[in-house]
N, C-alpha and C positions, 0 to 999 in steps of 0.2 A: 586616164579612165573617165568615161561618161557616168553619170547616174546610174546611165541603162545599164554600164555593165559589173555592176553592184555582184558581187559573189552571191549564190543562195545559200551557202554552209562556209562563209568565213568564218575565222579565229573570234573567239571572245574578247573584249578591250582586258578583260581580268588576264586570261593569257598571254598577248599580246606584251603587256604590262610586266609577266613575271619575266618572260626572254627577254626582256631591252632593259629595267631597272636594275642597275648594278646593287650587289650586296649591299649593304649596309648604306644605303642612301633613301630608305623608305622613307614617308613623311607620313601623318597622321592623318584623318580625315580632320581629325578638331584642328590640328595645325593650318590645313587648307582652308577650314572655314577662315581660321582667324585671320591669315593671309588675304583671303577674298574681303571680308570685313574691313581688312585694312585700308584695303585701296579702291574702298569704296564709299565707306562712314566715316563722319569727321562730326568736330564740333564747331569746325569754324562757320557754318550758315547759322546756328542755335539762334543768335542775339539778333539777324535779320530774319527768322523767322515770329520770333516770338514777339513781334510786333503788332503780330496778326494775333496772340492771344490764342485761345482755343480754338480760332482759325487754321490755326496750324497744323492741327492734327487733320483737318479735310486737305488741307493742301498737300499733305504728304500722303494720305490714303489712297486717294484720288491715281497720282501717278506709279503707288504702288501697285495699284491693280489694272491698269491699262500698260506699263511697261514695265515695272519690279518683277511683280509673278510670272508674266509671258517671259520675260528672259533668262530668269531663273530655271523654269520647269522646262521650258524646249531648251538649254543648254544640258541641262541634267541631264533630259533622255539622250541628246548627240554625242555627249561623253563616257557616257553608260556605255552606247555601242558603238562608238568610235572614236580610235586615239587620235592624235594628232592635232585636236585642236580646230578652230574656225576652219583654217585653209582645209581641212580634210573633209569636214562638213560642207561645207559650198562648194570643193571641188568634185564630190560624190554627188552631192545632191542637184548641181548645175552643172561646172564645167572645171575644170585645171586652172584656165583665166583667171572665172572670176573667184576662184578659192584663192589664186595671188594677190589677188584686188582686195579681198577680203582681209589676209593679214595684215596686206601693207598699209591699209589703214586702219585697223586694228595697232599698228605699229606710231604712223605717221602723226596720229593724234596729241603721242606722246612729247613732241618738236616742241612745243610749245607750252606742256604743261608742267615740266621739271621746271622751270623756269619760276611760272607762276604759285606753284607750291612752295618752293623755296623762297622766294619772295617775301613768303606769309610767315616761312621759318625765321627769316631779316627780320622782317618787324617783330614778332614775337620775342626775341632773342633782344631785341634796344628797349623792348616796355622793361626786361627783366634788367638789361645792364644802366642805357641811360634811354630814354624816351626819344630823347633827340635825334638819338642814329637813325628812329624810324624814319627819318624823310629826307635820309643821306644817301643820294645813290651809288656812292660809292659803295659805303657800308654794304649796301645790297647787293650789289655784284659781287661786291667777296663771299658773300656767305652763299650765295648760289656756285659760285663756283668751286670755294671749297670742300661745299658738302656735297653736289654731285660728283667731284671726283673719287670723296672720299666714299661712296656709294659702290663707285662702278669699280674702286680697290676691292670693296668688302663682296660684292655681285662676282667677281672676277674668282673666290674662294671655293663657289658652288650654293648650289639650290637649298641644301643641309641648315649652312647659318642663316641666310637669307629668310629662312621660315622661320625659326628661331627667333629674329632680332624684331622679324615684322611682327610677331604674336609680342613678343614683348610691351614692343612700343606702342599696340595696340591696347594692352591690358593696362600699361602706364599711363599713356598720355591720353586714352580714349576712353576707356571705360571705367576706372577709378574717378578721372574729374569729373566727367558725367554722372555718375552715383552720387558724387560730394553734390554734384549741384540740386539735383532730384531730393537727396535728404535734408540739405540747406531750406530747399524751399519748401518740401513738406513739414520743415519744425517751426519754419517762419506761417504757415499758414496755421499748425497746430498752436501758438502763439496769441492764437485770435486776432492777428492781424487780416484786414480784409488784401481782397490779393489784388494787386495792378493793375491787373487787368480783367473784366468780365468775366464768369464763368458759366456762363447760364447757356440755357441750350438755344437761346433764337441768337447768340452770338456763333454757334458752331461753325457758319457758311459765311464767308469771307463777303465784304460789300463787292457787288458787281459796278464793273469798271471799265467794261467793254472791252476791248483788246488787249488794253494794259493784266486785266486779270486772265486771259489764256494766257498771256506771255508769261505772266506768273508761273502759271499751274504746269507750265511746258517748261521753263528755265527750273522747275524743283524737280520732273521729274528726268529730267538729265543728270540730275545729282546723283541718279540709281545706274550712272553707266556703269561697265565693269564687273558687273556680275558675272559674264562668262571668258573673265581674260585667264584664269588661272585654270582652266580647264585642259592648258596643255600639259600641266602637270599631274596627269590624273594616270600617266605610267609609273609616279614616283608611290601612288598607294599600292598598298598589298593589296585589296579588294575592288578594284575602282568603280565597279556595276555596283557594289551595293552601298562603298566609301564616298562615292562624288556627289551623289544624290541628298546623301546625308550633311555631306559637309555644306551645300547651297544655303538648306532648310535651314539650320542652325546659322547661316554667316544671316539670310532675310530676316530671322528674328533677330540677330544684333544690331544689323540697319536699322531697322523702324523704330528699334529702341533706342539708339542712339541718336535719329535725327530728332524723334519727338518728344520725349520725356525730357530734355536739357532743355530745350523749346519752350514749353511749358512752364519750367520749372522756372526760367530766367521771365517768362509774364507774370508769373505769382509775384515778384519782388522787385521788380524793378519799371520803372513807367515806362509806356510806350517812348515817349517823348526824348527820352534820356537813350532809345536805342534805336540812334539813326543807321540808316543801312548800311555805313561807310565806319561804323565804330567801332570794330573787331570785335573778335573773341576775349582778348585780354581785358576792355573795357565794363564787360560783362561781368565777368569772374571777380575783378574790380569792384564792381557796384554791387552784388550779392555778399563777398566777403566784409563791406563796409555795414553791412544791417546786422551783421555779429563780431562786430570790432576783432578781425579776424582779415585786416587785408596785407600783413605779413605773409599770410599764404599766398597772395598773389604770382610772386616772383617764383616760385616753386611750381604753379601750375601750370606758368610759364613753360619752365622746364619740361615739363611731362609734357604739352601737349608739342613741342620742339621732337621730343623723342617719338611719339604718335607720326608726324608728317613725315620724316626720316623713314619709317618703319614704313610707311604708305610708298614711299619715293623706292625702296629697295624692291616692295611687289611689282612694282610697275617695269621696273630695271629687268627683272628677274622671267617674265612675262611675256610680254608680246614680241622684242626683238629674239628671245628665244623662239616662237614660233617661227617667225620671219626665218631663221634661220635653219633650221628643218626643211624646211618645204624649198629655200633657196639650193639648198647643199643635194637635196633627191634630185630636183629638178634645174638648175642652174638656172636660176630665174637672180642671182645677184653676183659680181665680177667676183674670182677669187679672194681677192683682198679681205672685200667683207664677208666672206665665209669663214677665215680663219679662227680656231678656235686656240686657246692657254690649253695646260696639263691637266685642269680640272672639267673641260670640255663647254667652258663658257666662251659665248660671243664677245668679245673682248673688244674687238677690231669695232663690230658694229657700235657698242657701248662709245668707246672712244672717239670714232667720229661721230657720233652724236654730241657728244659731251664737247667737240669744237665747237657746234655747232650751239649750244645753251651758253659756253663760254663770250662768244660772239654775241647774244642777245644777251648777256648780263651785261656786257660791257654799255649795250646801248644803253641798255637800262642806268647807267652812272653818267653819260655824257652828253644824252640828248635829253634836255628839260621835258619835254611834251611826246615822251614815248609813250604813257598809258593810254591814249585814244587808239594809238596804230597800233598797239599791245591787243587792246582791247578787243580789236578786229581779228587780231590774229588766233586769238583763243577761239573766236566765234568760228573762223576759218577749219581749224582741228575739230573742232565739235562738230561741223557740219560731216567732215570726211569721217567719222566715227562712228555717225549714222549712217552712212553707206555701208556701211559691214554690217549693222544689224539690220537694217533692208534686205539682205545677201542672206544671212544666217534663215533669218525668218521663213523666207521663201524655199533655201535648203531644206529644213526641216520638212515641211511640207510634202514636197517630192520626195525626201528620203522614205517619210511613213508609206507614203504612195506606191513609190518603186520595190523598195525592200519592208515591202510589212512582216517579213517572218527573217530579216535579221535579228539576231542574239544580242537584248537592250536590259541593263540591268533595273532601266525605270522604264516607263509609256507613261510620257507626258498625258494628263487628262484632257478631252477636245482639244489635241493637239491644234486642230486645223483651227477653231477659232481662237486660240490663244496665238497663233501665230497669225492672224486677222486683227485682233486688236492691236499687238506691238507692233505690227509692218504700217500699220495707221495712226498710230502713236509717233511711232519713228519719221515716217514723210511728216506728219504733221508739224514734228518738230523742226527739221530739216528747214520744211519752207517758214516758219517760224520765224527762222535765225535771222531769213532777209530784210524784217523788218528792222529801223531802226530802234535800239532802245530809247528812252525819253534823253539819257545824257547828250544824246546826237539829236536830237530835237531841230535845233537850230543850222545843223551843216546841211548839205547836201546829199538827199535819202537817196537820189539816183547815183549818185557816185559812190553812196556807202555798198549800194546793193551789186556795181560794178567789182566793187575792190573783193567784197567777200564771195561774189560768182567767179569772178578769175582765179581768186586763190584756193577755193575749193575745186572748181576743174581743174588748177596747174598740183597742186598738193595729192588731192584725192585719185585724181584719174590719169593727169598728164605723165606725170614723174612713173607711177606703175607700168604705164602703157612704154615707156620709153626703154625701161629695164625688161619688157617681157618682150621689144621688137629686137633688142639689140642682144640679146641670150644666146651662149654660141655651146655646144654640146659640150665643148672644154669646162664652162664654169661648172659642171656635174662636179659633186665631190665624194667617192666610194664611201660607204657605209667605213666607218671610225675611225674617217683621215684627219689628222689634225692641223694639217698646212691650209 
């Protein structure tokens, strides 16, 4: 189906919603926040932001309103009044194509980033048992591979626990240590200590630095991707026109509070100097609980922020390769194989070759010394194809208000059209961003950088989709609730 042939009196997403969610599997709008929250807010940038001091709060504002808001509010309205998810939205709003192009990189991005999350779960987990494991790549590939499997066991259950575990470890490891740090460092300033860093208003705006500072301001507002990954779950609300919209608003205020109040809060108390970019989260929490002889907690918030990235890692599970698989199963746009679902109606098959496939980069991760540069490429790699979907979304939006102005929407985004003008040039901007080198690549070869990450974003982003939608044979169709 075209744009054009958008229904005038289709189904509502709320009805839609009630036919296809099975009994007793509803989920919350607050649970969906938290979900979205999950796999979106973290504490791990806090200590390389707050280096920039009340800097930080511009450099997080900034990209909240040129790509947090626009993504947030045009995803609202598109799941208001339609289910499905990305692919449904850009295959209405543009074409079939490129709503497959749409998920599969909405999906694809993930290649790479179970990986690097987990990673940060290794090192977190050796500050808490011995320090030293952090720079064992061994150690690090087991713990990536242990915990994503033991993800895609728990993902493998259904949607139910998944939202459960992600709000949990949300509430454990994300917003509890964050409150601790917030109140730490409002009683160390209430103290009468002076605070570490500046806090005066001509420090607000970050020193200009020419390119280095967009790249800044472009690499934080990336941190806000994923606002609209859980919006395929929006048949799992009882209300989803007036639950989805809600749940966005409430996850936007937990982001901004989460990335900037811990931000802050770690300038108050600790020197710039003392938090170089490369010094984690755990170092932080370290040097905070050492100004109130209190760094027995450290190994504890360890713990919690271990359960926060898990809880992140199941949203992501639970998420886009579901999508992917919807739209493969209508449309036979993926070989049987990976269509196959378990008894609880999970992507299982897709989860598991994926999970070869993170198996396989942890390994490199333990036996090739100098895999963080070609790592490093490859994160930049997914992130670039990630943006292509919200290019897609963006531009969907637009034509849907256009085409279908009097479909049944349980929000209407405000100036739809320039909100989907600023993120669609937020998003390229970002896009060609990526191609420059960062300073750590200073010294190599920028045309060969800009070669490796052009090739593997056309072979990742466009090549591999385009290959799965030439080679589609009406057989890979899978009847509405086959489980083979």
């Amino acid at each position: 189906m075209s744009a054009t042939d958008v229904p005038a009196t289709p189904p509502t997403a709320e009805a839609a919603a009630r036919t296809r969610a099975p009994s007793g599997s509803w989920i919350s709008w607050i649970a969906l926040a938290m979900m979205t929250t999950s796999s979106v807010a973290s504490l791990r940038p806090s200590p390389t932001m707050a280096v920039y001091g009340l800097a930080c709060v511009f450099l997080y504002l900034v990209p909240a309103l040129v790509f947090l808001l626009p993504t947030s509010l045009v995803s609202a309205e598109l799941a208001s009044g339609w289910e499905g998810g990305v692919y449904n939205w850009v295959a209405l709003g543009i074409s079939k194509p490129m709503g497959f192009l749409a998920v599969w990189c909405q999906f694809a991005m993930t290649i790479f980033y179970y990986p690097s999350l987990l990673g940060y779960v290794a090192s977190t987990l050796a500050y808490v048992i011995n320090p030293a494991l952090a720079s064992s790549g061994v150690w690090t590939a087991l713990v990536i591979m242990v915990a994503y499997w033991s993800g895609v066991y728990i993902s493998s259950r259904g949607t139910k626990g998944v939202a459960g575990l992600a709000s949990g470890g949300l509430i454990i490891g994300t917003l509890i240590p964050g409150a601790v740090l917030v109140i730490l460092g409002a009683v160390f300033l209430g103290q009468g200590n002076p605070s570490a860093a500046p806090m005066t208003v001509d420090h607000l705006l970050p020193a200009w630095a020419g390119l280095a500072s967009l790249v800044l301001i472009v690499n934080n507002f990336l941190s806000y991707s994923g606002m609209e990954m859980n919006a395929v779950h929006v048949s799992s609300l009882r209300n989803p026109a007036r639950d989805f919209p809600r749940s966005m608003f409430l996850a936007m205020g937990l982001v901004l509070m989460i990335f900037i109040l811990p931000a802050l809060a770690i300038s108050w108390v600790v020197p710039a100097e003392q938090l170089s970019l490369t010094a984690g989260v755990m170092q932080a929490f370290d040097a905070v609980f050492a100004q109130f002889g209190s760094q027995w907690l450290t190994p504890i918030v360890g713990i919690m922020l271990v359960a926060a990235s898990l809880g992140g890692m199941l949203t992501w599970l639970a998420g886009p390769s579901r999508g992917l698989l919807l739209i493969s199963r209508q449309e036979g746009y993926l070989p049987p194989f990976l269509q196959r679902v378990n008894k609880n109606g999970v992507q299982q098959n897709i989860l598991v070759t994926q999970g070869l496939i993170t198996t396989v980069i942890a390994l490199l991760y333990a036996f090739i010394p100098d895999v963080s540069s070609a790592y490093w490429i490859f994160s930049v790699i997914t992130t670039q194809v990630y943006l292509i979907m919200y290019l897609l979304m963006f531009v969907a939006a637009v034509r849907l208000r256009r085409r279908a102005p009097d479909h049944p929407r349980g929000y209407r985004a405000p100036m739809l059209v320039g909100l989907c003008g600023v993120g669609f040039t937020a998003s390229l901007a970002a896009l060609l961003i990526g191609f420059i080198p960062p300073s750590q690549f200073g010294s190599g070869n920028a045309g060969l950088y800009f070669v490796f990450v052009a090739a593997g974003a056309l072979g990742l982003g466009l090549l591999v989709p385009y290959l799965f939608y030439r080679l589609r044979k009406p057989s890979w169709k899978q009847p509405e609730g086959s489980s083979s």
